[in-house]
N, C-alpha and C positions, 0 to 999 in steps of 0.2 A: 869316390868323389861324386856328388852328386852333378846333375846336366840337366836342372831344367829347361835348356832350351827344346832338349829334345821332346816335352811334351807341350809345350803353349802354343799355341797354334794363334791364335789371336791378341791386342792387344786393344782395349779401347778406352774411351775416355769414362772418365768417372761415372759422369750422367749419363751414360747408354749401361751403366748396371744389368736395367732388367735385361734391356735387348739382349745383354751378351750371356746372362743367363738364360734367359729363352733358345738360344743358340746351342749352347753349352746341353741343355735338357731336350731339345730336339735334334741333335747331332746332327744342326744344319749347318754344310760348308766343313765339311769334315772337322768341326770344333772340338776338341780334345782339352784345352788348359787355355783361359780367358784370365790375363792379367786386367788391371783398372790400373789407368795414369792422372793421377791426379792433376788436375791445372791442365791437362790436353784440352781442344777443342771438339767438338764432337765432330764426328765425321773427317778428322784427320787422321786414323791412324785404322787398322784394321788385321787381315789375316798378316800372321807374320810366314813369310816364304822363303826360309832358311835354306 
């Protein structure tokens, strides 16, 4: 069974795309797996600290 939690490290909103790939391509903030939420707010949601 798969367990993607174990690799998303982050979660952000739609419109921060690029940031979270810029993130994702400079493995800044130990970013491993960048979800998009659709309809979130920007600046509401961030690393996820499982």
């Amino acid at each position: 069974r798969l367990q993607p939690e174990l690799i998303v490290t982050h979660r952000l909103a739609l419109e921060e795309a690029a940031m979270g790939y810029k993130m994702f391509d400079q493995k800044q903030d130990n970013c491993r797996k960048v979800i998009l939420v659709p309809g979130a707010a920007a600046g509401t949601l961030g690393p996820d600290y499982v």
